[in-house]
N, C-alpha and C positions, 0 to 999 in steps of 0.2 A: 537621427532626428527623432525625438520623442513625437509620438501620436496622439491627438485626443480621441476621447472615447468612439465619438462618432466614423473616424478612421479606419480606427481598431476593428469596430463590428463590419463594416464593409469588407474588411482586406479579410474578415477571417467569417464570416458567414456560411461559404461554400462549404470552407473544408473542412469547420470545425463540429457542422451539425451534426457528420456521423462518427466525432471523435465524443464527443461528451455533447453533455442536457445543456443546451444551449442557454438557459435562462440561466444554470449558474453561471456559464462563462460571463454572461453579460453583465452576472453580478459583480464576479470576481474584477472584470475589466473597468466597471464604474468604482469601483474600489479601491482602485491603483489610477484611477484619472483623475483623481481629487486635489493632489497637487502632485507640479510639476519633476519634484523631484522623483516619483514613483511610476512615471507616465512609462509604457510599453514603447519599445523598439520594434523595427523591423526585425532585427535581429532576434528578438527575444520571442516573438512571435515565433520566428523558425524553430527556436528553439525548445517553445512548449509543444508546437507542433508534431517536433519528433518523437517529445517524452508524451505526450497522447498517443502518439500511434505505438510506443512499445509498452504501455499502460494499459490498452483495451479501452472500451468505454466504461465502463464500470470502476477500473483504476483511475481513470481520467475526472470521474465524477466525486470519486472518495480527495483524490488530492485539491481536488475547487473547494470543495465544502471545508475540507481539514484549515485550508486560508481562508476563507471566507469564514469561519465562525470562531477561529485564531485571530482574525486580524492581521495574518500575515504579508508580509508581498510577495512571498515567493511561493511557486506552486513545490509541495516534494513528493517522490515517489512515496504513493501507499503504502501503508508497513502491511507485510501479508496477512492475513488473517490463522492463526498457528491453532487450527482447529484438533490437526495432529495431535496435540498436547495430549487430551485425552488418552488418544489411542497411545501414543509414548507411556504414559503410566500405567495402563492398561499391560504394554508388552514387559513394563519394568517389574508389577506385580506379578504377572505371568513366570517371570524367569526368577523372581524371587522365592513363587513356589518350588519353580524346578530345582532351583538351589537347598532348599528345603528337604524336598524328598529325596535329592543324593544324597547328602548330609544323614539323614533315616536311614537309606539305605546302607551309607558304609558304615553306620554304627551297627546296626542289623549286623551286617557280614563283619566287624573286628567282634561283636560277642559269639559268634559261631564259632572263631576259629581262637576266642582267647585269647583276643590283644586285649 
């Protein structure tokens, strides 16, 4: 059975306040209560529920807002934040040097010895 808004906040109050910033949810929730076809489940509730608790709050708060400023109905996991990048090109230039100075090096040692 779908829920109306009012439902939704109750059954999920308790347990949502330490998963994510409650005022998005209620955003997210009046967002999806607007017509019937889009209205939350009981089921669907379990089902955010779980993917908040393996999300953190902080993941839990990026996938509310990612729908809510999408306009989507469905919440999705965060894409991670690939802050690595940096340092990934960082270790690529680093070994590009190292490639480098073998490179030097074995030309160095083929004129030593006259190849």
């Amino acid at each position: 059975r779908k829920l109306s808004f009012d439902e939704v906040i109750k059954l999920t109050s308790n347990q949502f306040k330490n998963l994510c910033d409650f005022s998005l949810w209620e955003q997210f929730v009046s967002s999806r209560s607007m017509t019937a076809k889009t209205k939350l489940t009981k089921n669907a509730l379990n089902t955010i529920y779980k993917d908040f608790q393996k999300w953190g709050y902080e993941g839990s708060n990026q996938s509310l807002k990612t729908s809510i400023t999408g306009n989507y109905q469905g919440l999705f996991e965060p894409k991670q934040q690939f802050k690595p990048a940096i340092q990934n090109a960082s270790q690529a230039s680093n070994r590009w040097n190292e490639i480098q100075q073998l490179i030097e090096k074995e030309e160095m040692g083929n004129d030593s010895f006259g190849f």
